[in-house]
NUFIBA-374357 format. One line per field, with one value per atom (N, C-alpha, C): residue in three letters; chain; y negated, x, z negated. Coordinates in Angstrom, 2 decimals, padded with zeros to 5 digits, m for minus. Layout:
BEGIN
code	(ALA,...)
unit	(A,...)
north	(Y,...)
east	(X,...)
up	(Z,...)
This chain:
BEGIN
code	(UNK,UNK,UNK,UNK,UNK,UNK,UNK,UNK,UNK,UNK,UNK,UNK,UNK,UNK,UNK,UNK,UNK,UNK,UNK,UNK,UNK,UNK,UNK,UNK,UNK,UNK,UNK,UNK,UNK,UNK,UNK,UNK,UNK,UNK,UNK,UNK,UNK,UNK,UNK,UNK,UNK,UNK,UNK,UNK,UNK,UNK,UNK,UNK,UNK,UNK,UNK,UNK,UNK,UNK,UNK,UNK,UNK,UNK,UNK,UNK,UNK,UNK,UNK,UNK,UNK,UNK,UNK,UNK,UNK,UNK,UNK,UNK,UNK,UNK,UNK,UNK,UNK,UNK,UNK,UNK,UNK,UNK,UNK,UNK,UNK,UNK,UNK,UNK,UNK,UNK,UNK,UNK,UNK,UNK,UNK,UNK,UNK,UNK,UNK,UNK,UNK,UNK,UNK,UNK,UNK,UNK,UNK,UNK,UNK,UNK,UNK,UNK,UNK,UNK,UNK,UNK,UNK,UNK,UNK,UNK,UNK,UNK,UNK,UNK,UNK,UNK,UNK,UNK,UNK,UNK,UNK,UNK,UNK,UNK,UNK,UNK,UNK,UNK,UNK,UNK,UNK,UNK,UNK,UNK,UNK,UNK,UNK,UNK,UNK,UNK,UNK,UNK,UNK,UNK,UNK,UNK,UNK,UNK,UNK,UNK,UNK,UNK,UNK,UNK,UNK,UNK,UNK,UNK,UNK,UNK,UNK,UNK,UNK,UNK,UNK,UNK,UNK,UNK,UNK,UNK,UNK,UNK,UNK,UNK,UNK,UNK,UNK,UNK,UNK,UNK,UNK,UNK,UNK,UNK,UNK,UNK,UNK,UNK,UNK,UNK,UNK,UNK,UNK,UNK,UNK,UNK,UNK,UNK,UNK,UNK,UNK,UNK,UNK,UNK,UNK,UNK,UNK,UNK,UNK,UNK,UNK,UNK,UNK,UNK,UNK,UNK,UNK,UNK,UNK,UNK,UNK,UNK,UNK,UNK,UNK,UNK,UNK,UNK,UNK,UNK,UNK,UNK,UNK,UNK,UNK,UNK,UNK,UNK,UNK,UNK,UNK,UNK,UNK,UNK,UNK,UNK,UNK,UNK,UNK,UNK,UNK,UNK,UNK,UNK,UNK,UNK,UNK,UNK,UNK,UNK,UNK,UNK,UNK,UNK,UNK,UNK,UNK,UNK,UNK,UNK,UNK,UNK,UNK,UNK,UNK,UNK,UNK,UNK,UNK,UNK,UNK,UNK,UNK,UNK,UNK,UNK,UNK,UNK,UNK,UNK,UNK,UNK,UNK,UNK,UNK,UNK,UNK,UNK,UNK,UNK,UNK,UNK,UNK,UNK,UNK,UNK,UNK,UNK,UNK,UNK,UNK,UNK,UNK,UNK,UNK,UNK,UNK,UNK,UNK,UNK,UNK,UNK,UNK,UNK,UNK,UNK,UNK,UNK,UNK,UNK,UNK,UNK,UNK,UNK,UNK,UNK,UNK,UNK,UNK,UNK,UNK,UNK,UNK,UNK,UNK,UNK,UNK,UNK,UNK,UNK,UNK,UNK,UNK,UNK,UNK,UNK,UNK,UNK,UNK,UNK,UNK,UNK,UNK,UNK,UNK,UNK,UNK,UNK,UNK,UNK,UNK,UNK,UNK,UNK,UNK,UNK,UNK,UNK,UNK,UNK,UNK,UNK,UNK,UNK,UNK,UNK,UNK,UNK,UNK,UNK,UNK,UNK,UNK,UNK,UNK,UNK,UNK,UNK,UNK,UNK,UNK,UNK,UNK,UNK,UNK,UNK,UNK,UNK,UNK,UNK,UNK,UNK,UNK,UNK,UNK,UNK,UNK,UNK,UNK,UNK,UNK,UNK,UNK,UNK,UNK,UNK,UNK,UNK,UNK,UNK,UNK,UNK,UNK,UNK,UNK,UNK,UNK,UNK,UNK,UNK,UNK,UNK,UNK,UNK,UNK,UNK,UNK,UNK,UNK,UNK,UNK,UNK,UNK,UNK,UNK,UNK,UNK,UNK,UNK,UNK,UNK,UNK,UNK,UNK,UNK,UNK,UNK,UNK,UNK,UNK,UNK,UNK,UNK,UNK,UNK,UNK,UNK,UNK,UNK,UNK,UNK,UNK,UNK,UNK,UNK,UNK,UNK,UNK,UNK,UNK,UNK,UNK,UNK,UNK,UNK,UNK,UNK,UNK,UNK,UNK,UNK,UNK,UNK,UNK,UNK,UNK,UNK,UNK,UNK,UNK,UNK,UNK,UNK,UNK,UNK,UNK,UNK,UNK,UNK,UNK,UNK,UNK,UNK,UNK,UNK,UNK,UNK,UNK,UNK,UNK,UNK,UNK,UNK,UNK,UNK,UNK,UNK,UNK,UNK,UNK,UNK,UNK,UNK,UNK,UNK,UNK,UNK,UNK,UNK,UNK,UNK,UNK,UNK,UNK,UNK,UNK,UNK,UNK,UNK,UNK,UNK,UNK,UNK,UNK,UNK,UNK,UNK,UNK,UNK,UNK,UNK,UNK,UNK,UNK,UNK,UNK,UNK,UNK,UNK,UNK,UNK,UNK,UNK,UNK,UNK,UNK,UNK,UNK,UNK,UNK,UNK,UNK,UNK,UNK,UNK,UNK,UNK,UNK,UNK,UNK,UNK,UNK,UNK,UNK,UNK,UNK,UNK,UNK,UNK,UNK,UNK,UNK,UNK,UNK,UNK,UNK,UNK,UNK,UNK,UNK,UNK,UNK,UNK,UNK,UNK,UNK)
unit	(A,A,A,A,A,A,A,A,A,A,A,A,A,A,A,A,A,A,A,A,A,A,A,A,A,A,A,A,A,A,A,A,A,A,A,A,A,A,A,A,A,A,A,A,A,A,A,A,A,A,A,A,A,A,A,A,A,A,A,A,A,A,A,A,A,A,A,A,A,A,A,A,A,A,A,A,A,A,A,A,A,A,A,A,A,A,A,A,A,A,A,A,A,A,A,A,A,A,A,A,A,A,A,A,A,A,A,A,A,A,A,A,A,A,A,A,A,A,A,A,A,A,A,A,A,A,A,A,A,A,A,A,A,A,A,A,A,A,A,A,A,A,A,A,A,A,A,A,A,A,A,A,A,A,A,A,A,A,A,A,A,A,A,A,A,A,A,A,A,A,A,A,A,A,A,A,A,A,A,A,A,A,A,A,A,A,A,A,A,A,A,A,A,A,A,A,A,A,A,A,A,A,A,A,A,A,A,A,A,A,A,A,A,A,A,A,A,A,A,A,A,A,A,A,A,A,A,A,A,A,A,A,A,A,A,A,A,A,A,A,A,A,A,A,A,A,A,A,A,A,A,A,A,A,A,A,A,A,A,A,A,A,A,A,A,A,A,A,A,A,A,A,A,A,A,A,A,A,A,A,A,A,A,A,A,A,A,A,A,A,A,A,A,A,A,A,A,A,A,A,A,A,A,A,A,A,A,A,A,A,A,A,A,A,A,A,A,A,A,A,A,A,A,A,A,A,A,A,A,A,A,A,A,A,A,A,A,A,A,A,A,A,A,A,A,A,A,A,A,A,A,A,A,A,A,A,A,A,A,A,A,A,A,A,A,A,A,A,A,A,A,A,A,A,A,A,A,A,A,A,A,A,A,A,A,A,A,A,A,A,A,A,A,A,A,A,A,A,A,A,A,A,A,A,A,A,A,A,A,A,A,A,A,A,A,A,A,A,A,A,A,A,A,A,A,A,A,A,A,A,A,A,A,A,A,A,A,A,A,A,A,A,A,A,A,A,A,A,A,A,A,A,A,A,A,A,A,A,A,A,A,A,A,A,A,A,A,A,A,A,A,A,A,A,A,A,A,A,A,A,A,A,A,A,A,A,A,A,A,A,A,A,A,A,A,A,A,A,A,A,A,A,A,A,A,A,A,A,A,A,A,A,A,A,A,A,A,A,A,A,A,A,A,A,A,A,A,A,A,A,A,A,A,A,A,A,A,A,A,A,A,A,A,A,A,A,A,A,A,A,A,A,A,A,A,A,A,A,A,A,A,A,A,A,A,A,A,A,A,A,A,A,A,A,A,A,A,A,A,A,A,A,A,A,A,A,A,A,A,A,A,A,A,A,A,A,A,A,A,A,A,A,A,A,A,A,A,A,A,A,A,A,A,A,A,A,A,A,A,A,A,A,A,A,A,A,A,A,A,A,A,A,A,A,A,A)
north	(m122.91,m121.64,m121.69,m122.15,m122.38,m123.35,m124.43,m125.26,m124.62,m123.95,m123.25,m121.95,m121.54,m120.84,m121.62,m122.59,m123.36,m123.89,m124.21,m124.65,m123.73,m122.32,m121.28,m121.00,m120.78,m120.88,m121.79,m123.28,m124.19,m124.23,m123.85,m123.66,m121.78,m121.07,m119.98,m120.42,m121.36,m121.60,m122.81,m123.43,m124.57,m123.33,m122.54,m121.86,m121.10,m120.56,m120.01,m120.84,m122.10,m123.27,m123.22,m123.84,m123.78,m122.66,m121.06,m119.97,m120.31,m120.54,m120.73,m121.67,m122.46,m124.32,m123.81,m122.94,m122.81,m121.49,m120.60,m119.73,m120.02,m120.89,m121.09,m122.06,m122.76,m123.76,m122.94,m121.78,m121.38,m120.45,m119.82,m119.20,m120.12,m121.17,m122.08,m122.68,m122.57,m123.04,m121.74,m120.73,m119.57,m119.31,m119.56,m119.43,m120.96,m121.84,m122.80,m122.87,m122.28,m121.81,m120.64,m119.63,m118.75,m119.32,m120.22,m120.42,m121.74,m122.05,m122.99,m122.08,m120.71,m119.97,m119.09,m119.52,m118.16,m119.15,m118.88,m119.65,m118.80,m119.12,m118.90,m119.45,m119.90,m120.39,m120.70,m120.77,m121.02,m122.14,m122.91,m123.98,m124.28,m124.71,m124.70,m126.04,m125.95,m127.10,m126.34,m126.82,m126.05,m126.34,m127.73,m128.06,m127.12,m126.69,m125.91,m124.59,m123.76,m122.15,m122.42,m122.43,m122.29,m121.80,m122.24,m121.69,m120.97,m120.25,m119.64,m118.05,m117.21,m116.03,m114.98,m115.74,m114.73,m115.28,m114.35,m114.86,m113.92,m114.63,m114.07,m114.49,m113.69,m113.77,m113.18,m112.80,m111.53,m112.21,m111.62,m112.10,m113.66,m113.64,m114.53,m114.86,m116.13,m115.88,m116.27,m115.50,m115.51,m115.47,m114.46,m114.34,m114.06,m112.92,m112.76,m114.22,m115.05,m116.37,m117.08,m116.55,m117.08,m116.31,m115.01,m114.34,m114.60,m115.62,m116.01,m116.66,m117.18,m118.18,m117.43,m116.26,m115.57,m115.64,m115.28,m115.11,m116.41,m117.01,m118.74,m118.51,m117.64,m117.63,m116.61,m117.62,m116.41,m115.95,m116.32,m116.10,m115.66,m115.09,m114.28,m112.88,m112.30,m111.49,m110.28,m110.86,m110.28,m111.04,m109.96,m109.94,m109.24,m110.13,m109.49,m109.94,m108.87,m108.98,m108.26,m108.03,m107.27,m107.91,m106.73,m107.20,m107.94,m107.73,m108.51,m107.55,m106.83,m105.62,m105.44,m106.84,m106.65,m107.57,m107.51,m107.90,m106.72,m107.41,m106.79,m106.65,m104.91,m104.67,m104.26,m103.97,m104.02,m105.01,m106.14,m107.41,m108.55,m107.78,m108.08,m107.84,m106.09,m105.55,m106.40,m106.28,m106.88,m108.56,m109.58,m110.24,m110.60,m109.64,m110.21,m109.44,m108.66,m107.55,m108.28,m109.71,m110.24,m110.88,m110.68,m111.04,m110.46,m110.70,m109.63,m110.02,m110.60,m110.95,m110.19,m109.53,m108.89,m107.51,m107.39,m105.67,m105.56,m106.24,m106.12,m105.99,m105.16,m105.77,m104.90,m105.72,m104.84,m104.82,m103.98,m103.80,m102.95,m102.94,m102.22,m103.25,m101.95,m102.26,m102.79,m102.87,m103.54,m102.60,m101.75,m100.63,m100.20,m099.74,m099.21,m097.76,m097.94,m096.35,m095.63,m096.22,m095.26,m096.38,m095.79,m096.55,m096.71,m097.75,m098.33,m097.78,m097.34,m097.00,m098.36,m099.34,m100.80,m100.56,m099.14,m099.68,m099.19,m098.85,m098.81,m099.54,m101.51,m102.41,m102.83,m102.30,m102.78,m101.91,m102.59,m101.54,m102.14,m103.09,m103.66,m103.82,m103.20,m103.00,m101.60,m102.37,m100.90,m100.14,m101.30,m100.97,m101.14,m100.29,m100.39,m100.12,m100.64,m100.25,m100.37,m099.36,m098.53,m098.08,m098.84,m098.36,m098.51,m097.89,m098.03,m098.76,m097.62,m097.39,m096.08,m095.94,m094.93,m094.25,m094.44,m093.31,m092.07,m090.79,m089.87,m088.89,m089.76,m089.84,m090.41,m090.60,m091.18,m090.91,m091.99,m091.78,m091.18,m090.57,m089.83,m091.49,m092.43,m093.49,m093.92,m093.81,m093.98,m094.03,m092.64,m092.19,m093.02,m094.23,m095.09,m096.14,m096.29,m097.23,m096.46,m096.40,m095.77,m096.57,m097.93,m098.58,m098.42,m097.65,m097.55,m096.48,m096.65,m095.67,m095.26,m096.68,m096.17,m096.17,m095.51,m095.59,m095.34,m096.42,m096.02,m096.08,m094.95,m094.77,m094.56,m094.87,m094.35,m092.99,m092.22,m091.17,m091.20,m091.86,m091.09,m090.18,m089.37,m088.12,m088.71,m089.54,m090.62,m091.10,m090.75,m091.32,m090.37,m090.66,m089.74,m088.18,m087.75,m086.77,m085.78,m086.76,m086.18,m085.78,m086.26,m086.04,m084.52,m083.83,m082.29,m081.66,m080.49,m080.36,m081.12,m080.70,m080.50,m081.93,m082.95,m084.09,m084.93,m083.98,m084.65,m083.58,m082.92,m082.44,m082.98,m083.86,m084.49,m085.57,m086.06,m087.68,m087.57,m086.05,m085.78,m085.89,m085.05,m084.93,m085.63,m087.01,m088.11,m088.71,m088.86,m089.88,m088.63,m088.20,m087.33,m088.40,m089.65,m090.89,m091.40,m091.35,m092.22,m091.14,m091.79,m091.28,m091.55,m090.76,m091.01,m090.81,m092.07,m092.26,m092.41,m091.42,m092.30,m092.66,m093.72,m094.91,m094.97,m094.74,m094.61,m096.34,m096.56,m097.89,m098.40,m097.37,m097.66,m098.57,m098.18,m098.69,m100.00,m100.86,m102.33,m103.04,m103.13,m103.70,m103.82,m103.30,m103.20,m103.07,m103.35,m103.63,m102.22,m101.13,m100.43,m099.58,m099.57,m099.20,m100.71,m100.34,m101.19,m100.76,m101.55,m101.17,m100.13,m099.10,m098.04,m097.45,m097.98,m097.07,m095.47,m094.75,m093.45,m093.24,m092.99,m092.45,m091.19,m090.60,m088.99,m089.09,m088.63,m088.51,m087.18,m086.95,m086.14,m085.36,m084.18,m083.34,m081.74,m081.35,m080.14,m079.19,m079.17,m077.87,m078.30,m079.56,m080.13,m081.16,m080.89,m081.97,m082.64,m082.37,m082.77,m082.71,m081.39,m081.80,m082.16,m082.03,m083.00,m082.09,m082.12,m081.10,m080.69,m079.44,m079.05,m078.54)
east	(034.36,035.02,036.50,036.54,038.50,038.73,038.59,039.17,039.07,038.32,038.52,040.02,040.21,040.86,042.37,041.91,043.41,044.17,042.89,043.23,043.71,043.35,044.09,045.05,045.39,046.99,048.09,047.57,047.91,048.82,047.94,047.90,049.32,048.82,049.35,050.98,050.87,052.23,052.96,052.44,052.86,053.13,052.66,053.12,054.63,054.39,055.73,056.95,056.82,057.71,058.31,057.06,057.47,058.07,057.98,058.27,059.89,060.30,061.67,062.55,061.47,062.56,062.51,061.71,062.10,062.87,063.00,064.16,065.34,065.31,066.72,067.29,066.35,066.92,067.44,066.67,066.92,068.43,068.78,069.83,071.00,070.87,071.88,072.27,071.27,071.66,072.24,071.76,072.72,073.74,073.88,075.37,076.35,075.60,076.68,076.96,076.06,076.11,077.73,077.14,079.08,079.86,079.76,080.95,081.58,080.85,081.60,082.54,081.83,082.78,083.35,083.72,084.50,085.86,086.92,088.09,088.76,089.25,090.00,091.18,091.45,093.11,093.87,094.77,095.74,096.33,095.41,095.90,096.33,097.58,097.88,097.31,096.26,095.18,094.05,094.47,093.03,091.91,091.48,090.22,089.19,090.40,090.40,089.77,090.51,090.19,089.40,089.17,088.41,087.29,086.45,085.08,084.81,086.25,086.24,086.01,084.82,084.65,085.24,085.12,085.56,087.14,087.71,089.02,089.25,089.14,088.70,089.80,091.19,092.49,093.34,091.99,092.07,092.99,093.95,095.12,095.48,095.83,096.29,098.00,098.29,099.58,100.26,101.54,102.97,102.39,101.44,100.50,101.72,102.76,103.78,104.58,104.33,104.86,104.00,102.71,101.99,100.75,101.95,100.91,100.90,102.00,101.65,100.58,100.46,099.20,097.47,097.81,096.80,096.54,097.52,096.97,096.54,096.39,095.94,094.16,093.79,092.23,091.89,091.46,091.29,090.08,088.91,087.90,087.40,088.23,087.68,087.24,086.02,085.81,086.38,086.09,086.90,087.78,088.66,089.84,089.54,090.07,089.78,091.27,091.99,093.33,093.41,092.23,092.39,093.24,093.79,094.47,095.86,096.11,098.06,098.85,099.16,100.37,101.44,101.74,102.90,103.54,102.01,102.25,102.23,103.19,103.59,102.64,102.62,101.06,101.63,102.63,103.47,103.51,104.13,103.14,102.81,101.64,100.32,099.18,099.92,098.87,099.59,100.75,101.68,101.28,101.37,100.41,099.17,098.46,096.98,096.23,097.37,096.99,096.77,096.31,095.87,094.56,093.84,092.67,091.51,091.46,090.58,088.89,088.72,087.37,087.01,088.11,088.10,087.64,087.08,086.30,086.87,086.71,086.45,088.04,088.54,089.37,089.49,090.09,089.69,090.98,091.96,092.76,093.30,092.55,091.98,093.06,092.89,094.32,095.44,096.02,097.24,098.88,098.23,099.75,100.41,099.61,100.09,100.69,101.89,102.65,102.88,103.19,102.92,102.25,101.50,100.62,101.46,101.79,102.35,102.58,103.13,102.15,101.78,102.34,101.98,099.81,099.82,098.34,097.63,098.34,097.71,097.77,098.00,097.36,096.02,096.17,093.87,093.02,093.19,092.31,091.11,090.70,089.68,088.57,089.33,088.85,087.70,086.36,085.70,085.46,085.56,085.80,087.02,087.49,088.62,088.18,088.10,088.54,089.93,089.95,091.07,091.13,090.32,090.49,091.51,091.92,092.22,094.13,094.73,096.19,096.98,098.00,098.91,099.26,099.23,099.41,098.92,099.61,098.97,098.36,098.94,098.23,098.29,097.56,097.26,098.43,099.08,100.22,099.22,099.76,098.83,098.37,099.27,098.52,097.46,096.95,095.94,094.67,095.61,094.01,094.22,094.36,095.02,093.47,093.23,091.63,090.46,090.24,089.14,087.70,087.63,086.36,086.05,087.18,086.97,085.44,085.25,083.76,083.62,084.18,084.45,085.28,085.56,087.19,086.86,086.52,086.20,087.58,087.10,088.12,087.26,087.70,086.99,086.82,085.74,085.67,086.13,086.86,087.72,089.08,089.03,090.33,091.59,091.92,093.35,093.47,091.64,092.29,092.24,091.73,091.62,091.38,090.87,090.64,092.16,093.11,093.85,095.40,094.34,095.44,095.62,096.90,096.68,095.98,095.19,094.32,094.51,095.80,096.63,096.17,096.52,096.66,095.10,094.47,093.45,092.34,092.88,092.47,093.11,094.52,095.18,094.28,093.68,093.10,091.81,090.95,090.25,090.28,091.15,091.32,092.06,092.56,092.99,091.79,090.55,089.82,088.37,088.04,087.30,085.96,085.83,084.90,084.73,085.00,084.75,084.51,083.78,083.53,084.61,085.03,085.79,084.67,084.72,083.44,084.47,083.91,084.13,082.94,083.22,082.47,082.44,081.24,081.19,081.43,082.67,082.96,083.82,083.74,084.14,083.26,082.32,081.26,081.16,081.28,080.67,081.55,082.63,083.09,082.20,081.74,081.14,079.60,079.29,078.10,076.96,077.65,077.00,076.37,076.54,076.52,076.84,075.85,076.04,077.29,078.03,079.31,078.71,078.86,078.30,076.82,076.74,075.19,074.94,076.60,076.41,077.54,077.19,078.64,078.41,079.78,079.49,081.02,080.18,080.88,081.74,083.01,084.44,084.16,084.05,083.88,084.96,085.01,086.00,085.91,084.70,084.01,083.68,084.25,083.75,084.76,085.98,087.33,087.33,086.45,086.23,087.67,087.94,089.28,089.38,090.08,090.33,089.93,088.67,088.23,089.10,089.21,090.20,089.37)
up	(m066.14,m066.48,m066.17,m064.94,m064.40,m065.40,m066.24,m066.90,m068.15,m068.94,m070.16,m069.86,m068.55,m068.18,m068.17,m068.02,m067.76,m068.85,m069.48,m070.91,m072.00,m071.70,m072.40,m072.45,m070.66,m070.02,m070.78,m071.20,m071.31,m072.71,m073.71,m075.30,m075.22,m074.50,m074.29,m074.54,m072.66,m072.50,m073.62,m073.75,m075.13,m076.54,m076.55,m077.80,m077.81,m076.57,m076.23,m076.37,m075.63,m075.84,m077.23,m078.01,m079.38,m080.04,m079.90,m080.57,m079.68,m078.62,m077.96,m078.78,m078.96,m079.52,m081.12,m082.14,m083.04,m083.55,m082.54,m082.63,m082.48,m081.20,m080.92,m081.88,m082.78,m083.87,m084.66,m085.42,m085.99,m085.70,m084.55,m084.41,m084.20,m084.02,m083.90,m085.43,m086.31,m087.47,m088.17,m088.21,m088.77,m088.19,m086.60,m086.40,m087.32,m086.83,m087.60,m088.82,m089.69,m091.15,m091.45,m090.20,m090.71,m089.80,m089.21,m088.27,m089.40,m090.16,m091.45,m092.64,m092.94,m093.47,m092.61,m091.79,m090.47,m090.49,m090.39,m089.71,m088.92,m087.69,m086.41,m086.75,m087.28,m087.87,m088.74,m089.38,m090.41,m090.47,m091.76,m091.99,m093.54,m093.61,m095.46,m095.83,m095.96,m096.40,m097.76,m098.84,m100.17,m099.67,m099.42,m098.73,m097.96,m096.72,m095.72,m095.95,m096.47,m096.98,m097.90,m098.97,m100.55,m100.07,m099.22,m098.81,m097.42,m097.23,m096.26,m096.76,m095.66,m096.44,m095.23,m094.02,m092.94,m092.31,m092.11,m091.53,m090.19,m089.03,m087.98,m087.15,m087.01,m086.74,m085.34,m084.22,m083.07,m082.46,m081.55,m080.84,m081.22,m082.44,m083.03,m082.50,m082.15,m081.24,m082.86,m082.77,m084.04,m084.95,m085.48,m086.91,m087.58,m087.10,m088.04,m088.73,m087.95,m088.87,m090.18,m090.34,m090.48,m091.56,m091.94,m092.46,m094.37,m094.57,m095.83,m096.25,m095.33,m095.73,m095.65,m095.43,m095.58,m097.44,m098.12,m099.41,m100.05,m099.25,m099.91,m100.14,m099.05,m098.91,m099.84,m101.06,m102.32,m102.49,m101.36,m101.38,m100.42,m099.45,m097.85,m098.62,m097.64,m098.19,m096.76,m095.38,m094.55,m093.61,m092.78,m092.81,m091.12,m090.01,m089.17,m087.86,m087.83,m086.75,m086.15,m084.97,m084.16,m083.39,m082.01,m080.89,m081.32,m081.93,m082.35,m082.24,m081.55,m081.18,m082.09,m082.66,m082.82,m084.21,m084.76,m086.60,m087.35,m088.62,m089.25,m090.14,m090.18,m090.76,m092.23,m092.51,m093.87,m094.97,m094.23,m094.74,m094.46,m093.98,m093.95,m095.95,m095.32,m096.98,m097.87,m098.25,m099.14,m099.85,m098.68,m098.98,m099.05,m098.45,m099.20,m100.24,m100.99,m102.24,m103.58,m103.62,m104.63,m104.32,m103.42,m102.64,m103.16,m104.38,m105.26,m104.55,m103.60,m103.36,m101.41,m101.33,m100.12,m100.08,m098.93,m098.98,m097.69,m096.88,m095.51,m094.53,m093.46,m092.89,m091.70,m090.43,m089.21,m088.52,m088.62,m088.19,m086.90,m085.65,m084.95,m083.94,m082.94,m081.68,m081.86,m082.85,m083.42,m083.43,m082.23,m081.88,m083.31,m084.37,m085.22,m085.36,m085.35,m084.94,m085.96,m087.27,m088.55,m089.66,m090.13,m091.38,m092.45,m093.18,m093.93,m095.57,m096.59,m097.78,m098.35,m098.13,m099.00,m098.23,m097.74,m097.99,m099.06,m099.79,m101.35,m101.89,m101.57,m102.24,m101.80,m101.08,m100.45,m101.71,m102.84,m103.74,m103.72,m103.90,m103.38,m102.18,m101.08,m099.65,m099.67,m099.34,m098.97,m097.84,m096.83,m095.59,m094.67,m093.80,m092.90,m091.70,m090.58,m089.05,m088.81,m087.92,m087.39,m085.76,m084.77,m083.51,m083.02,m082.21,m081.56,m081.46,m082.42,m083.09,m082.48,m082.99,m082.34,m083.67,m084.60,m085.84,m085.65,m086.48,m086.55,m087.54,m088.58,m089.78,m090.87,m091.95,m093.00,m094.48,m094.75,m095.98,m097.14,m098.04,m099.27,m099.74,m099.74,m100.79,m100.81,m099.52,m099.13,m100.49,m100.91,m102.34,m103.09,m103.33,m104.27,m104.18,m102.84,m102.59,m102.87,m104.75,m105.12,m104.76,m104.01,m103.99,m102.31,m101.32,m100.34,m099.75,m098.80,m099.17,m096.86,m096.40,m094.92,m094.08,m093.51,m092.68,m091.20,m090.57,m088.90,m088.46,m087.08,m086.14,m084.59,m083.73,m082.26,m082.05,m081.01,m080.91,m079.60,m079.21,m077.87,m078.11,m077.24,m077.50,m077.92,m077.62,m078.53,m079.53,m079.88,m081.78,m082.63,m083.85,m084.68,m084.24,m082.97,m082.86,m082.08,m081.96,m081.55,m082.46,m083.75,m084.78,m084.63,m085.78,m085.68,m086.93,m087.05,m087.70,m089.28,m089.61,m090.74,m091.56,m090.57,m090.90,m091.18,m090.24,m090.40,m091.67,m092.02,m093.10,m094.79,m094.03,m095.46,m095.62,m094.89,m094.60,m095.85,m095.39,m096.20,m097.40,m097.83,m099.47,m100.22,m098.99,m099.78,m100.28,m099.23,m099.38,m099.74,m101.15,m101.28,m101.89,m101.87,m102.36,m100.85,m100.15,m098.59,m097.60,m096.25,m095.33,m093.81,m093.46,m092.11,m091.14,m090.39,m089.28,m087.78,m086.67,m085.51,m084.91,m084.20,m083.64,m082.17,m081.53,m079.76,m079.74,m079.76,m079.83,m077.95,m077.40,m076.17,m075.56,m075.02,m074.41,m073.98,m075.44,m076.21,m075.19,m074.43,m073.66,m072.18,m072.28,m070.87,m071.23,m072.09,m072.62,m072.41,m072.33,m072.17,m073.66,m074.24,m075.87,m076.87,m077.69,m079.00,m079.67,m080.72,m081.40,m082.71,m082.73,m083.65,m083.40,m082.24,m081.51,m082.27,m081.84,m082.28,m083.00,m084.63,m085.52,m085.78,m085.76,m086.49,m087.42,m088.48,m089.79,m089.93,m089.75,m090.09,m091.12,m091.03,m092.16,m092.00,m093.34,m093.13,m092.38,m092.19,m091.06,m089.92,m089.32,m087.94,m087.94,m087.38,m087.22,m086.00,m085.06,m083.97,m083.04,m082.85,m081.73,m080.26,m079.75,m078.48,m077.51,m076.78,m075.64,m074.75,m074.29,m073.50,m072.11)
């Protein structure tokens, strides 16, 4: 009876093994799968980009030197510069407004103090992040990105919610095809919340202002 017992244990624990050694194969091969279309850097090589779909650019040191070579990647579909304080987000849009294969771009903590209008070449872009900036509101051109559909921002009292009503009612009726989302995006640093655990969607009758 103890050896049929052991032998269960046995088969039990050998299965587990196996369900470990073929997950972790498996997650190691899908990571290495996008980490082949992901690039971390700028290189003026065709080889290089052509089959690059993610461009993953976060505290990128002297991006401003470097942001021509963004429009080389004619096939990224996103676009991600967080954390660069101090690129030029002017052009930035400017050059990569022929990127007809881009939706995606995350422009989040990048000390943006007024929004640009060259962002009415992202016509193509359906999504934008926006955490975590110093603007206080949105240029009309904005209405110019008819394929846009989401516009995150953080729900802490410094962002979007601390716009003034006005503005954040222009944002609206620029963007009457898209949703303005904030994002309990604090958290994710400290691992206490998932990144979009909880969104609440900006509407005319609920501007969400800054608690007093």
């Amino acid at each position: 009876m103890y050896t049929e017992e052991i032998i269960l244990i046995f088969h039990r624990f050998l299965y587990l093994i196996l369900f470990v050694f073929f997950y972790s194969f498996s997650a190691y091969a899908q990571t290495n799968e996008y980490n082949k279309k992901t690039s971390y850097e700028l290189v003026d090589d065709m080889e290089s980009y052509e089959d690059i779909r993610v461009l993953n650019l976060s505290n990128f040191e002297n991006i401003n030197k470097h942001i021509k070579l963004i429009s080389k990647y004619k096939n990224v579909n996103k676009i991600i510069v967080r954390h660069n304080k101090n690129i030029d987000i002017d052009s930035l849009f400017i050059n990569i407004k022929n990127l007809d294969k881009l939706d995606t771009i995350d422009i989040s903590y990048c000390n943006i103090k007024n929004m640009p209008t060259s962002i009415k070449y992202m016509n193509t872009v359906k999504v934008i992040y926006l955490f975590g900036n110093s603007f206080k509101y949105l240029p009309s051109e904005i209405s110019c990105l008819k394929n846009l559909n989401k516009l995150y921002f953080c729900q802490t009292e410094d962002d979007f919610r601390s716009w003034r009503e006005s503005a954040k009612l222009n944002a609206l009726s620029y963007l009457p095809h898209a949703k303005i989302l904030l994002v309990d995006c604090f958290g994710g640093v400290h691992g206490r919340f998932l990144l979009g655990k909880r969104i609440v969607e900006v509407k005319k009758n609920s501007l969400f202002p800054v608690n007093k």
